[in-house]
C-alpha positions in Angstrom: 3.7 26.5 8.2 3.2 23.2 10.3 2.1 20.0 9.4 1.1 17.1 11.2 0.7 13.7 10.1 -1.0 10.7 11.5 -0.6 7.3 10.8 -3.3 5.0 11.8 -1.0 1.8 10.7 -2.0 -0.7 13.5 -1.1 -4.0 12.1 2.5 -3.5 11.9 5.3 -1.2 12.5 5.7 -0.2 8.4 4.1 -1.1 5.4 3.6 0.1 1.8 0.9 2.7 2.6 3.6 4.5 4.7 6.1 5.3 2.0 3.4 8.0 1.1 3.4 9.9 4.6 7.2 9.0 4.8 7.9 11.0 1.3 5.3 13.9 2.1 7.3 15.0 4.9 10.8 14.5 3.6 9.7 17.4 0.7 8.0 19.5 3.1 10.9 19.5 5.1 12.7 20.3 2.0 10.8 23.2 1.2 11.2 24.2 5.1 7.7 23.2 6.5 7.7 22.2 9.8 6.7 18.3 10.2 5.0 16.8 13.4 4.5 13.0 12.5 1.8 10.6 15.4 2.7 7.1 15.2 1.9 3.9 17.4 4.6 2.8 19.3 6.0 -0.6 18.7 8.7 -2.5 20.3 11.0 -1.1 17.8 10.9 1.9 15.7 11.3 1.2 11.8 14.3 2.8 10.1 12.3 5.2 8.0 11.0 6.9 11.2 14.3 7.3 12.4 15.0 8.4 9.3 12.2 11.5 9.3 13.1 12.3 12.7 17.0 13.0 11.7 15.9 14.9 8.9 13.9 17.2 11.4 10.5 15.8 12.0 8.9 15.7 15.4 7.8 12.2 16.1 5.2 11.1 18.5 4.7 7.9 19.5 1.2 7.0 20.7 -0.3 3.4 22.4 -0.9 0.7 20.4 -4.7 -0.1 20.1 -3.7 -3.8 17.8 -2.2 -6.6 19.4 -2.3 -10.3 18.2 -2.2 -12.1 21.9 -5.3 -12.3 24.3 -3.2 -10.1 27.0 -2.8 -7.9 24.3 -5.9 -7.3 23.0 -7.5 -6.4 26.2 -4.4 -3.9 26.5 -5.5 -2.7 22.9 -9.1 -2.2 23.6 -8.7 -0.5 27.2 -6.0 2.1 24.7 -9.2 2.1 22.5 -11.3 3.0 25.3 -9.8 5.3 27.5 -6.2 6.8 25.6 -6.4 6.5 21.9 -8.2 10.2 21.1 -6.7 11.8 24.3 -3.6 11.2 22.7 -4.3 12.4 19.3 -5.9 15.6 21.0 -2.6 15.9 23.0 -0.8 15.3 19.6 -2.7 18.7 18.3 -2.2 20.5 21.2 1.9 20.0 21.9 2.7 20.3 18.0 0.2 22.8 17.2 0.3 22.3 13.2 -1.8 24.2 10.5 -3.2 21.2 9.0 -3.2 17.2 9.4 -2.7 15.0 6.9 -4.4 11.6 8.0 -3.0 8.6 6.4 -5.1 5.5 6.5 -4.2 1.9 5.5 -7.8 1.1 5.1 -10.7 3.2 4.2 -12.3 1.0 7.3 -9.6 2.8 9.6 -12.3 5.5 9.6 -14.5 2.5 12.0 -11.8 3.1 14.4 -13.8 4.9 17.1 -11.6 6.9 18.3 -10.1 8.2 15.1 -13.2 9.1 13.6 -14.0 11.1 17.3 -10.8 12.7 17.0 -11.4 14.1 13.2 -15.1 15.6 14.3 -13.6 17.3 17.2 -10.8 19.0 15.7 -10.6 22.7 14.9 -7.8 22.5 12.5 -8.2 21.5 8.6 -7.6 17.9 7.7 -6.5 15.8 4.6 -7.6 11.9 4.1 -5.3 9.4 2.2 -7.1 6.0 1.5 -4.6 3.1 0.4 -6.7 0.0 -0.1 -10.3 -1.1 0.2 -12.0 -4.4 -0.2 -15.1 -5.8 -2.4 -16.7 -7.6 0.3 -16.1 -5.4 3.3 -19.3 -4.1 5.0 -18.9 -0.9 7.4 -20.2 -1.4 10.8 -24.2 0.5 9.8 -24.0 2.4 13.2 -21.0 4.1 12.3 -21.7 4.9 8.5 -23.6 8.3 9.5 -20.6 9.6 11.5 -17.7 8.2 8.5 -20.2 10.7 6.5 -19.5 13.3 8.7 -15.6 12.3 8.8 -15.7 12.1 5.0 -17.6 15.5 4.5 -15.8 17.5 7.5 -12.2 16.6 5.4 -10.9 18.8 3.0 -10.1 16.4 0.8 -10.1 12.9 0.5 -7.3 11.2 -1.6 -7.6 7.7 -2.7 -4.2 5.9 -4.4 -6.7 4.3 -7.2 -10.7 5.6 -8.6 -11.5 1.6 -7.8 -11.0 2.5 -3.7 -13.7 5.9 -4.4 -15.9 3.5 -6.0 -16.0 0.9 -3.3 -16.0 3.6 -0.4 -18.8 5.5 -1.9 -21.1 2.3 -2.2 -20.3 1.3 1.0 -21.4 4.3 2.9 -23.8 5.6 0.3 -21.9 8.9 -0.2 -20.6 10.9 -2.9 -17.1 12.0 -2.5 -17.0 15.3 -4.2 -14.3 16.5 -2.1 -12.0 14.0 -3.6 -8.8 13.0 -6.2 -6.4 10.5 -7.0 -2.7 10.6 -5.7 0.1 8.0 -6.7 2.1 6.2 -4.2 6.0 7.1 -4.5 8.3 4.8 -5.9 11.8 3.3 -4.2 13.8 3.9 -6.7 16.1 7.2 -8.6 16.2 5.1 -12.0 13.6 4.2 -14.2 14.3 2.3 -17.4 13.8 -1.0 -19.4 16.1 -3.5 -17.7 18.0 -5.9 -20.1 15.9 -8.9 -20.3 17.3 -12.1 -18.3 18.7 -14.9 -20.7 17.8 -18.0 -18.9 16.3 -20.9 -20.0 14.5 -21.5 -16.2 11.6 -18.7 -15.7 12.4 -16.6 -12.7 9.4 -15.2 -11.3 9.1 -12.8 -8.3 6.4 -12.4 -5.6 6.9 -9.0 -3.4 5.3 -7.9 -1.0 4.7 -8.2 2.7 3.9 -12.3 3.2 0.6 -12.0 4.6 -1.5 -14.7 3.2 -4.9 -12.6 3.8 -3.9 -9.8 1.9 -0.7 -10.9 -0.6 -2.0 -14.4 -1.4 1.6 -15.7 -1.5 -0.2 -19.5 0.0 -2.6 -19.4 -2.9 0.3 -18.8 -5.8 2.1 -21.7 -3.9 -0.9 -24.3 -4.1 -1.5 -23.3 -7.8 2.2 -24.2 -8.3 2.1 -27.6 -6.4 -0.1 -29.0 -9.1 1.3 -31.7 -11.9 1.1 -29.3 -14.7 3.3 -26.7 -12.6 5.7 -28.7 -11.4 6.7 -30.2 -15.0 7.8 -26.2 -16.3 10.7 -24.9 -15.7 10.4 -21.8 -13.5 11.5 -20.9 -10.4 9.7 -18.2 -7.4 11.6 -15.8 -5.7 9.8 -14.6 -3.0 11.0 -11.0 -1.3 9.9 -9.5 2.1 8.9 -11.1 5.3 5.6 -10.6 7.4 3.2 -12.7 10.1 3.6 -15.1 8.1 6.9 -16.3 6.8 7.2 -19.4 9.3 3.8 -20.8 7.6 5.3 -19.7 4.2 8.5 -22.0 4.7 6.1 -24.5 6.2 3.8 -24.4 3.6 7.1 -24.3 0.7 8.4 -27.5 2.3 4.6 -29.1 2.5 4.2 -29.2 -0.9 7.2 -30.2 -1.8 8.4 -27.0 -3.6 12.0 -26.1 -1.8 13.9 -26.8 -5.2 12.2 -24.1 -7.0 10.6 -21.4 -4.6 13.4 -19.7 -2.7 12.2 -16.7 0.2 14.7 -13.5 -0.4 13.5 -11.6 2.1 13.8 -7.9 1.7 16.8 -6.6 -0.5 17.9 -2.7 -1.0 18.0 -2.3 -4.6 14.6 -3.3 -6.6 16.2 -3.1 -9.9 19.4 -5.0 -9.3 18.4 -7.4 -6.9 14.8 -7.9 -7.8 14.1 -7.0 -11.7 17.5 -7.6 -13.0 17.1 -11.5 -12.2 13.4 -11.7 -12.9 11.3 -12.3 -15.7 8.0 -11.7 -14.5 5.9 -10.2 -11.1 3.4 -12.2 -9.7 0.6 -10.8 -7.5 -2.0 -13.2 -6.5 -3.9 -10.3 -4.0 -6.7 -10.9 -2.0 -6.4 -6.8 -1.3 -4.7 -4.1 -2.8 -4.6 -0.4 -3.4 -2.3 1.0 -6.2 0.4 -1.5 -5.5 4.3 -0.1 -5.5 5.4 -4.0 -6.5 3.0 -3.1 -10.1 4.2 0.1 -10.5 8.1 -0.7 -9.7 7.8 -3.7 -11.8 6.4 -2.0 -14.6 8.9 0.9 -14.4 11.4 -1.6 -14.7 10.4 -2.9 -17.8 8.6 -6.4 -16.4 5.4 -7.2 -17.4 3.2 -9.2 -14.1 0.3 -11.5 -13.3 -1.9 -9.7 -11.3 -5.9 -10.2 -9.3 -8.3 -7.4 -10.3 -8.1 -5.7 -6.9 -7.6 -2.5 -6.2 -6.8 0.0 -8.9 -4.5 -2.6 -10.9 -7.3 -2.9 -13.6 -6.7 0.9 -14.0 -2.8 0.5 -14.8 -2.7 -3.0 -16.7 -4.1 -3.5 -19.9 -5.0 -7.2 -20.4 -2.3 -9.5 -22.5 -1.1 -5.9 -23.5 0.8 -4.8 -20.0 0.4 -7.6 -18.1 -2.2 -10.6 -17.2 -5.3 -10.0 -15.1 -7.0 -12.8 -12.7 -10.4 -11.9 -12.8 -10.3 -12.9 -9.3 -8.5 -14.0 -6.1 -9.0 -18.1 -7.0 -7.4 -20.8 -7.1 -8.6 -21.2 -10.8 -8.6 -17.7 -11.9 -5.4 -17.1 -11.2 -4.0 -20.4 -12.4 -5.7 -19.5 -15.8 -3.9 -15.7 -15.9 -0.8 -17.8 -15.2 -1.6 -20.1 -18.1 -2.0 -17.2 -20.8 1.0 -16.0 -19.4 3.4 -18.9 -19.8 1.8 -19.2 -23.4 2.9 -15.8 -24.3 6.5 -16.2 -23.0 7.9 -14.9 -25.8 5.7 -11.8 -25.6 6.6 -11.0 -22.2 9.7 -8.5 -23.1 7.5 -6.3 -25.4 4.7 -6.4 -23.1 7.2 -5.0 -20.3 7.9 -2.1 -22.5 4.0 -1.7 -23.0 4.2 -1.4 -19.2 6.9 0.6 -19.0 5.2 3.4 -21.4 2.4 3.1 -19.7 4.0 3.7 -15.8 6.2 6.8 -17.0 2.7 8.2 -17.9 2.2 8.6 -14.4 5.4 9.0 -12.8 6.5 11.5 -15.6 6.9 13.5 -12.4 7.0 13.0 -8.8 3.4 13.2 -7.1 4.4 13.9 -4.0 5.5 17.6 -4.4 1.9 17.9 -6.2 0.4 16.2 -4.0 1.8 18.5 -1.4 1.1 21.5 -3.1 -2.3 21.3 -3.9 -3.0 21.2 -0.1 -0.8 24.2 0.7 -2.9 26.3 -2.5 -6.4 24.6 -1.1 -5.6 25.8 2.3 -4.7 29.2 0.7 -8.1 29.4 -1.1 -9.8 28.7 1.8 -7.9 31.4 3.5 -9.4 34.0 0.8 -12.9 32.5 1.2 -12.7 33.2 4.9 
C-alpha cells in the first residue's frame, strides 16, 4: 500500500496546516505504508521535510506557482500555465500510489486551476483536507461548477472544524455529504495543567506565524497602544516569525511599545518556553481553521482571547474556557480583552475548564484514525467494486 500526498502550500515553505500531512505520513510509515509526498520547491527545504524524507518518504519537489516580486509572478503564472498539472500527473505516474491525500491550506486552493484539473483527471482515489476558510471570501462563479465536481469526485472531504463545512457549502451551494471532521496534531508528548505563573506583571503570548492579514498581531498591538493599555501592567510575548516581522518591530517601536512587547521568535518546547511563563493566549485572527496555538494552549492549562473565526467558537466556551471577540475589530477585541483582564483572578480555573475540554478531543491521537478510516473506506470500496 502506497500513499501519496500533496501539499498545495504556496505562500510559504511550512505552516500550521502542514503538521497534519507531516504526522499522516510519519504513522503510515510506521505501520509500513509506503509514502510519496509533492511539495513546491523553495529556496530551502524546511526541516520537517527532511525529516519525512529520512524516515522513508519519497519527496518530490514541484515549481512554485506563488511568488511575491513582479519577476516572480510572471514565473509563477507561466508554472501555472504550462507545468503546474504536468507535474502533478508526472507525480502520479513516477510514484504510482493507491490513493492521494490532498492537503489544502485553503478551501480556495481548490480555484487553483491546475489543481482542480489535476483531481478531475486522475484515475486513482483521492482524500481532501481543508484547514481554514474565510467569511467574506467569494469563489471565482466560473469555477464553482467544476470545485463541485472536485468536491463530489473526492472520497472524502475533511475539514479541521464544522465552521469551514458551513462556509464552503454556502459558498459553492453544495452539500458535502461525503464529509467529517479531523483534528490537527499537537507538538507536544505532555499534556497537563501547567503550574500557574506567580507574577505580579501579566505575561501574555501571541503565536503564530506574524502575518498581519491572517494572525492580526498589528491589530493586538494598536489596541495595546491606547492610554487605558499602557497604564496595566502586562507584558506580550510574541513567538514565530513570518512576511512580516520587519513591520512588526517597526510597528512595536512606532507605538512606542518596546518596554513591554518582546518578539521570541520560534522556541522548541511549547510548554516550557511558551506556557510555563505565560498567563494567557492571545489570538486576534483575521482567519483561522482549528488553530494548534488554541488547542496547545488549552492542553496546557491556559485559558485565551480569541476572534470567532474558524472553528474556535466550537472549542471555547465564552468566560467559561476562554474570551471570544465577536469579531476581528479594533473594538471587539479590545472589549474580549477587557472582560478578560476583569476576570484575572478567574483565569487559572478557566484554564482547567480548557484543559477538560481539549483532552476531550485529544483523548487519542487523530491521526492514526484519521488514517485508518481511509485505509477501511478504500477497503469498502474495494468490496463494492
Amino acid at each position: 500500500m502506497k500513499i501519496g500526498i500533496i501539499s498545495s502550500m504556496a505562500s510559504m515553505p511550512w505552516g500550521g496546516s502542514e503538521e497534519l500531512w507531516f504526522s499522516l505520513g510519519k504513522v503510515a510509515l510506521k505501520e509500513k505504508i509506503e509514502v510519496s509526498v509533492c511539495v513546491f520547491d523553495w529556496d530551502e527545504v524546511p526541516d520537517k521535510i527532511t525529516k519525512i524524507e529520512k524516515l522513508g518518504a519519497k519527496v518530490y519537489f514541484r515549481s512554485r506557482i506563488s511568488f511575491s516580486d513582479l519577476s516572480g509572478k510572471i514565473k509563477g503564472k507561466l508554472t501555472q500555465l504550462f507545468a503546474a498539472e504536468k507535474q502533478l500527473h508526472q507525480f502520479v505516474k513516477k510514484e504510482n500510489p493507491d490513493f492521494l491525500f490532498v492537503n489544502t491550506g485553503a478551501f480556495c486552493d481548490l480555484e487553483i486551476d491546475s489543481l482542480r484539473a489535476f483531481l478531475l483527471k486522475v484515475n486513482i482515489p483521492f482524500y481532501i483536507v481543508v484547514h481554514s476558510n474565510n467569511d467574506t471570501y467569494s469563489l471565482n462563479y466560473g469555477k464553482i461548477s467544476a470545485v463541485r465536481n472536485v468536491s463530489e469526485k473526492a472520497k472524502k472531504i475533511f475539514f479541521v472544524a464544522d465552521k469551514l463545512r458551513q462556509q464552503a457549502e454556502r459558498q459553492i451551494a453544495f452539500n458535502f455529504k461525503n464529509s467529517d471532521i479531523v483534528h490537527n496534531p499537537i507538538n507536544m508528548d505532555v499534556f497537563g495543567v501547567l503550574d500557574y505563573l506567580e507574577s505580579d506583571i501579566i505575561q501574555m503570548a501571541c503565536v503564530g506565524t506574524i502575518q498581519f492579514a491572517v494572525k492580526g498581531q498589528s491589530l493586538l498591538l494598536q489596541i495595546l497602544n491606547s492610554e487605558k493599555w499602557r497604564n496595566r501592567k502586562w507584558v506580550l510575548n510574541i513567538y514565530g516569525t513570518g512576511v512580516d516581522l520587519a513591520l512588526c518591530k517597526e510597528l512595536i517601536e512606532f507605538f512606542g511599545l518596546s518596554d513591554k512587547v518582546f518578539i521570541k521568535g520560534h522556541v522548541k518546547d511549547i510548554r516550557t518556553d511558551i506556557w510555563a511563563k505565560n498567563h494567557i493566549l492571545l489570538m486576534p485572527s483575521f482567519i483561522e481553521g482549528m488553530p494548534l496555538a488554541m488547542m496547545e494552549a488549552m492542553l496546557c492549562g491556559r485559558t485565551l482571547v480569541a476572534t470567532d473565526v474558524g472553528g474556535v467558537r466550537e472549542i471555547v466556551e465564552d468566560e467559561l474556557t476562554g474570551f471570544i471577540s465577536q469579531g476581528a475589530t479594533y473594538y471587539s477585541f479590545d472589549n474580549a480583552l477587557e472582560r478578560a483582564w476583569q476576570k484575572k483572578d478567574d483565569w487559572a480555573k478557566m484554564g482547567e475548564n480548557a484543559f477538560n475540554k481539549a483532552m476531550n478531543i485529544y483523548k487519542t491521537d487523530p491521526i492514526p484514525k484519521l488514517l485508518h478510516s481511509m485505509l477501511n473506506d478504500l477497503k469498502d470500496s474495494n468490496k463494492s467494486d
